[in-house]
C-alpha positions as CSV (number, residue, x, y, z in Angstrom):
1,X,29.3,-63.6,-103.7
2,X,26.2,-65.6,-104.7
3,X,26.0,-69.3,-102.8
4,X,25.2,-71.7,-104.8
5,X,23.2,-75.0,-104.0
6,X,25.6,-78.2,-103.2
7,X,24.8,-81.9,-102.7
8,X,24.9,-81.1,-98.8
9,X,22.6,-77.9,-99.2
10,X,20.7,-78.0,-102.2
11,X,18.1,-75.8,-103.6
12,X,14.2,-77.6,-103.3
13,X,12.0,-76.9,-105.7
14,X,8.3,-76.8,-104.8
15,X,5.5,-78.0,-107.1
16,X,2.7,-79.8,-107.3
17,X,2.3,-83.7,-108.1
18,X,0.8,-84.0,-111.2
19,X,2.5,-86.0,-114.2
20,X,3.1,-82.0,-115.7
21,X,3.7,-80.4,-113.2
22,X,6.4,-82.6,-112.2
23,X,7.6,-82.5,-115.8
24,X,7.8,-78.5,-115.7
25,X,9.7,-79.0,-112.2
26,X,12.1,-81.1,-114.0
27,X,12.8,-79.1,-117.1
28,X,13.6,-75.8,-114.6
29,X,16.1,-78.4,-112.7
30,X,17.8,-79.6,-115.6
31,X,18.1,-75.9,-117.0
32,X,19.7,-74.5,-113.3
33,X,21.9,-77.7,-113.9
34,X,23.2,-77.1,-117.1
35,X,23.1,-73.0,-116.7
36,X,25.6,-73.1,-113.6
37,X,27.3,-77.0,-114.3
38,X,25.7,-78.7,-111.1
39,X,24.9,-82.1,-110.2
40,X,21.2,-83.4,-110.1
41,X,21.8,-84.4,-106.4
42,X,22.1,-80.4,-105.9
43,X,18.6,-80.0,-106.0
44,X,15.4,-81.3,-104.5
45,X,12.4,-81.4,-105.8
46,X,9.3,-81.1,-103.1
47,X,6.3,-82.5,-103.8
48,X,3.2,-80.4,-102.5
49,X,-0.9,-81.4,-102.4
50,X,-2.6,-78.8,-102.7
51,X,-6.0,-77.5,-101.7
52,X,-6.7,-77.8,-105.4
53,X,-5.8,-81.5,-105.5
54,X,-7.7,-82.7,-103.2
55,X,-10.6,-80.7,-104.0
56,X,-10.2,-82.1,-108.0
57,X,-10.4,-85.6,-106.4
58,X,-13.5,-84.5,-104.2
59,X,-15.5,-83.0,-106.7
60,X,-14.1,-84.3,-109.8
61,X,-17.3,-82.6,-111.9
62,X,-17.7,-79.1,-110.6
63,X,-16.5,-76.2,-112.2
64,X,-13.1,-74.5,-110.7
65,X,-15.1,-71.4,-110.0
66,X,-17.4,-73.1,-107.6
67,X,-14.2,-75.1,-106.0
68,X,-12.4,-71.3,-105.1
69,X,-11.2,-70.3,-108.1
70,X,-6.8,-70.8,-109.8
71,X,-5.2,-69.7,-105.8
72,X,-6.6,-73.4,-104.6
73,X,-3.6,-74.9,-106.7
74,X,-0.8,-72.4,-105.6
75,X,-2.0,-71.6,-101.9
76,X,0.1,-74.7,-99.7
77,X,2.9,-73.9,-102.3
78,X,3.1,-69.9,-101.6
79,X,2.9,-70.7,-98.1
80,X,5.8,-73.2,-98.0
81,X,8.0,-70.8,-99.7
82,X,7.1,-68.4,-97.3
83,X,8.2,-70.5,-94.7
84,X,11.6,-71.1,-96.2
85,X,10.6,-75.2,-96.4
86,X,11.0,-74.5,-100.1
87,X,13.3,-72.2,-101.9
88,X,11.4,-71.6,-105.1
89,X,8.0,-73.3,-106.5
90,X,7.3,-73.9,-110.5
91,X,4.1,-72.7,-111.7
92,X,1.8,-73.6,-115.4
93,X,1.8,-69.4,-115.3
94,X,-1.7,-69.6,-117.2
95,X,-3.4,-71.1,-113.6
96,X,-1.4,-68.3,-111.9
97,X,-3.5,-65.4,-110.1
98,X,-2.5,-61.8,-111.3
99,X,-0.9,-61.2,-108.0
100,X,1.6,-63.1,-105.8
101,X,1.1,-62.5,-101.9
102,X,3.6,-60.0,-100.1
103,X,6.9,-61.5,-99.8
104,X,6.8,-63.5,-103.4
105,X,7.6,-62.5,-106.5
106,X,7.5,-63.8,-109.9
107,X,10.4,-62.6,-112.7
108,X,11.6,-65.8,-113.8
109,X,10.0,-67.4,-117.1
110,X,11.2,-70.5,-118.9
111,X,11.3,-70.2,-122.8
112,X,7.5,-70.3,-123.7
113,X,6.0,-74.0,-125.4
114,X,3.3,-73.7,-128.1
115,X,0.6,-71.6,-127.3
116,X,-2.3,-73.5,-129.0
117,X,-5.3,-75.3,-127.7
118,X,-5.6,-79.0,-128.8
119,X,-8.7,-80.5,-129.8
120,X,-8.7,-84.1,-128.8
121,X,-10.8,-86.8,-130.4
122,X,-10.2,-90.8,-130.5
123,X,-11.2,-90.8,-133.6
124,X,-9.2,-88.0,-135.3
125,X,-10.1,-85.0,-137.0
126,X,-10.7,-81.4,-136.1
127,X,-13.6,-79.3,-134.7
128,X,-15.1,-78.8,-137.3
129,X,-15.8,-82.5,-138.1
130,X,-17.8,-83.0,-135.0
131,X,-21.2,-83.9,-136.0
132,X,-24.2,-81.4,-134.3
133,X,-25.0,-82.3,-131.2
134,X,-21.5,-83.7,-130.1
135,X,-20.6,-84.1,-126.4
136,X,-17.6,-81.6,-125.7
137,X,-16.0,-81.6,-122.3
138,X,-14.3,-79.3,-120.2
139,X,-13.3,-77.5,-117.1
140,X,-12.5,-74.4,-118.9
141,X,-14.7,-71.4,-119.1
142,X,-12.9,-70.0,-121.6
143,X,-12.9,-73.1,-123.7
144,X,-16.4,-73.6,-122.9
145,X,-17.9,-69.9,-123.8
146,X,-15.3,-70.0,-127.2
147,X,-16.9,-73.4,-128.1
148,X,-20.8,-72.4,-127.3
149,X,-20.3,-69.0,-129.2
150,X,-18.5,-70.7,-132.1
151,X,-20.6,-74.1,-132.1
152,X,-23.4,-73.1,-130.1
153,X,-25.2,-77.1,-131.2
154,X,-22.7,-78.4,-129.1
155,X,-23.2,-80.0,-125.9
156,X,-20.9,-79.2,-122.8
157,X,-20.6,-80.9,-120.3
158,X,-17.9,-80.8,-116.9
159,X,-14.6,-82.3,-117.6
160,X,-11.6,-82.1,-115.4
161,X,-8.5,-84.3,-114.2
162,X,-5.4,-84.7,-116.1
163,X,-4.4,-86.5,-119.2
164,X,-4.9,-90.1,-118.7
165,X,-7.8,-89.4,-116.3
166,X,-9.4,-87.0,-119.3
167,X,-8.6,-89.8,-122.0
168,X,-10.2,-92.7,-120.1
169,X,-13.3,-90.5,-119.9
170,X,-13.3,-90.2,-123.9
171,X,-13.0,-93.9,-123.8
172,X,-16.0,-94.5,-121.5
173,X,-17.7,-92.2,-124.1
174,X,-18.3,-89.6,-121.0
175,X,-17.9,-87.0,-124.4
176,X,-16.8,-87.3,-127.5
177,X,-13.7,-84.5,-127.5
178,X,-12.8,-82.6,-125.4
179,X,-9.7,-79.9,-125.2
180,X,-6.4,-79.6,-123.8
181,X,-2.9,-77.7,-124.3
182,X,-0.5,-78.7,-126.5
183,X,2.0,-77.4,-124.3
184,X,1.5,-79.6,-122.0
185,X,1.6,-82.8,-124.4
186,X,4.2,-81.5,-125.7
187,X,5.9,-81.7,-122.4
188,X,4.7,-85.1,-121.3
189,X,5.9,-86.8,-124.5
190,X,2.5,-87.2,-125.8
191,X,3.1,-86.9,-129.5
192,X,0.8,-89.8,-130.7
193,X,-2.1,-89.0,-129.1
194,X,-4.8,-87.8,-131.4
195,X,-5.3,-84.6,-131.2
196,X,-5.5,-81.4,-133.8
197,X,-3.6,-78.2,-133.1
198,X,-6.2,-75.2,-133.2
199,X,-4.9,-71.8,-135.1
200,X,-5.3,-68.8,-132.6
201,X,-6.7,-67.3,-135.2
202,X,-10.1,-69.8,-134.5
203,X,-9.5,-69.8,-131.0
204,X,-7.7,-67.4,-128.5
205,X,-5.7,-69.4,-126.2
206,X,-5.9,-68.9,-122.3
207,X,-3.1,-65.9,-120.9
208,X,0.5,-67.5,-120.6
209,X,-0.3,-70.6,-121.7
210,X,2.6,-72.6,-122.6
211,X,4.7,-70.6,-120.0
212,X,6.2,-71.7,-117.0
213,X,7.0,-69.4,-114.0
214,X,9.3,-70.1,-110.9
215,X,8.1,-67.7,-108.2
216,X,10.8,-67.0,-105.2
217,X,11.1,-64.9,-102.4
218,X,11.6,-61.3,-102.8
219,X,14.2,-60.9,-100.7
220,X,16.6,-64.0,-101.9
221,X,19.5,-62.1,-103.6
222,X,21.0,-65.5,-104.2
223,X,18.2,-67.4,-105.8
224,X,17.2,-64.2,-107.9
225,X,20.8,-64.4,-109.1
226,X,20.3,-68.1,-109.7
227,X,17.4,-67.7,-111.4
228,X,17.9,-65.0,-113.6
229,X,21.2,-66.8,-115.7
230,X,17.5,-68.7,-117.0
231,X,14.7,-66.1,-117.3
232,X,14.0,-66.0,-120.8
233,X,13.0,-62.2,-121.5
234,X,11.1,-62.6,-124.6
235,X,8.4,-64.9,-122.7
236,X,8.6,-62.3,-120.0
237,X,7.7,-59.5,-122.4
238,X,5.2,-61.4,-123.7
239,X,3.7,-62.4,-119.9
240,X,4.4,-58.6,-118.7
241,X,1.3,-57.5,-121.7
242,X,-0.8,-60.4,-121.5
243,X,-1.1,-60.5,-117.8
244,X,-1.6,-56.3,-117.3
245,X,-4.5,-56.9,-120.0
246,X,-5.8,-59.9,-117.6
247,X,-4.7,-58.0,-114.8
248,X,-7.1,-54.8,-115.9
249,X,-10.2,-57.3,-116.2
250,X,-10.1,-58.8,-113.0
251,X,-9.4,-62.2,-114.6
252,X,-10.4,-65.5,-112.9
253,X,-11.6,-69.1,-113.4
254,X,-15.0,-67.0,-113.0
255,X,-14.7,-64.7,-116.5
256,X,-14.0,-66.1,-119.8
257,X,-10.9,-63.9,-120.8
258,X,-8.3,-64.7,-124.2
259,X,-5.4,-63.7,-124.6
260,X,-2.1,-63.9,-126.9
261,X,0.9,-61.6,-127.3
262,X,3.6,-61.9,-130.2
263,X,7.0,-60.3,-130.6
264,X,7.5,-58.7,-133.9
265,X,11.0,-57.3,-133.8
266,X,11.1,-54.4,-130.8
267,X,6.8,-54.4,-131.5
268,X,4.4,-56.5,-129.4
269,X,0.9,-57.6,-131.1
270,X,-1.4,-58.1,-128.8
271,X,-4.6,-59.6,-129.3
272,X,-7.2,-60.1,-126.8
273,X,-11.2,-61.3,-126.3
274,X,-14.0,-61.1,-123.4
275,X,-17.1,-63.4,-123.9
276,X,-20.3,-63.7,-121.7
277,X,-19.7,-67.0,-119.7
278,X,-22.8,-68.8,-122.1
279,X,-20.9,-67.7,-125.1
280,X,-23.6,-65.6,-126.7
281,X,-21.2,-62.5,-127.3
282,X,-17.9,-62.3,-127.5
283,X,-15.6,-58.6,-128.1
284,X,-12.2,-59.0,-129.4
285,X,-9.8,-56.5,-130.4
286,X,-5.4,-56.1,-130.9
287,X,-3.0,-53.6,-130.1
288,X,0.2,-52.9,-131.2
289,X,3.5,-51.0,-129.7
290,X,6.8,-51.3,-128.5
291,X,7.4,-54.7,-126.8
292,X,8.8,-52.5,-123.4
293,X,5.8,-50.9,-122.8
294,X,3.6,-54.6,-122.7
295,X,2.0,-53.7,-119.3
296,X,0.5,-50.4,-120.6
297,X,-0.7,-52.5,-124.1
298,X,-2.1,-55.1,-121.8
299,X,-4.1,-52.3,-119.7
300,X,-5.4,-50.3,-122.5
301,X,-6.7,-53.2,-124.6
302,X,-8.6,-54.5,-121.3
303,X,-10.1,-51.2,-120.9
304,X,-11.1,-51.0,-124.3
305,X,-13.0,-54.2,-124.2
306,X,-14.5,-53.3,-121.6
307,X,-15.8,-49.9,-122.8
308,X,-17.2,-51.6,-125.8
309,X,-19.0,-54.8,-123.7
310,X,-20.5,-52.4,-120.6
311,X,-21.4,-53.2,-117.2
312,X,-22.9,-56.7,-116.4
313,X,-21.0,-58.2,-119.4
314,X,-19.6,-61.0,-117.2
315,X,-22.7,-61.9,-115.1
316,X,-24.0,-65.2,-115.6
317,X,-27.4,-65.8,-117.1
């Protein structure tokens, strides 16, 4: 018989400190609440610092890559879980590595937010109305190498923190846009800040953006029956392709990589791109197929890509 979590032994949920990531913690609560009719009071929610906070406040202006790369932000986290001082830990899955350390495992996926990028400017308007010359910034390298291959008179410069921080740089006039995901506004409530949804079509969002994953131990039969009255298996179809294709690349904060699968019916569309980290090329190209067999579609489109772009097509210039 499963135990469930009670005011005098609840179940703590590990996550990070940020505004979101809090907000993402919260959402996974209130859906174990409502999923099995619990109190708040039988949960916890753990706050964790992690190697990645404290190196963001550090070295606010260097890229990720040169910081250690998307485990700095899940590393303190994994490990608490590991130790039992948590008993599962809520993750943005796009700023998850492809694989979990032994022990963990990752099969739990809240219903998936809006995929899009957002381009965000005080003054309003899209992309395409920045004049030439305009100061973009952002931590992303796959935002960056979209943005210099598709506005290559663009200036780029180093932008990271989270919303507020970002904002008060555009109001200092650090840049004059600079990107985030509408996911996550979504999820903080952010509705009337200016900002412009941007079609996948003109730009390939980041793998399992919008998702949120709750990673557990691999031997809790009780949590995994918790967790899987709220796995939503549509995002996990959609997760399973984009993350073989990411996966099959070697994806990191080091390689611009796009990625986006859809559910059409029992099909899967997925769509995928590689670009050289200055943006000077990048290769796109879609698959389609039966939504079960995602992982295989994610493998073969990666190795497709990388057929076409050849050896060295990541290496910085």
């Amino acid at each position: 018989m499963m135990t469930m979590p009670s005011v005098t032994d609840p179940l703590k949920i590990g996550t990070r400190g940020s505004p979101l990531a809090l907000a993402q913690a919260h959402e996974t609560r209130a859906r174990l609440m409502a999923a099995h009719g619990l109190p708040e009071a039988a949960f916890e929610i753990v706050v964790i610092k992690t190697s990645g906070d404290n190196a963001a406040l550090i070295a606010a202006d260097k890229p990720l890559k040169e910081l250690g790369g998307k485990g700095l932000f899940t590393k303190e986290i994994e490990e608490a879980l590991l130790a039992g001082r948590i008993d599962i830990a809520v993750h943005s899955m796009k700023d998850m590595p492809v694989e979990q350390p032994e022990g963990l495992v990752l099969d739990c996926y809240l219903p998936r937010e809006d995929v899009r990028d957002a381009f965000v400017h005080l003054g309003g308007g899209s992309l395409a109305d920045l004049t030439q010359g305009a100061v973009v910034g952002s931590s992303s390298l796959r935002r960056r190498a979209q943005l210099a291959n598709r506005r290559p008179d663009l200036k780029l410069v180093e932008f990271r923190g989270n919303v507020q921080t970002r904002m008060k740089k555009l109001s200092e006039g650090v840049a004059d846009a600079t990107f985030l995901a509408m996911a996550g506004l979504n999820r903080l409530g952010m509705a009337d800040l200016p900002r412009t949804a941007i079609d996948p079509e003109d730009m390939l969002p980041a793998v399992a953006q919008g998702a949120i994953g709750i990673e557990r131990r691999s031997a809790d039969a009780a949590v995994a029956a918790l967790l899987g009255v709220i796995h939503h298996g549509p995002t996990g179809l959609r997760l399973a392709a984009e993350r073989a294709f990411l996966a099959t690349l070697d994806g990191s904060c080091e390689t611009p990589i796009a990625g986006l699968a859809v559910l059409e019916g029992d099909q899967l569309w997925l769509r995928g791109e590689i670009l050289r980290p200055d943006g000077s090329e990048a290769i796109s190209g879609e698959v389609r197929g039966p939504a079960t067999e995602g992982a295989a579609l994610g493998e073969g489109l990666a190795r497709e890509l990388l057929g076409r772009a050849g050896p060295g097509f990541f290496d910085w210039r």
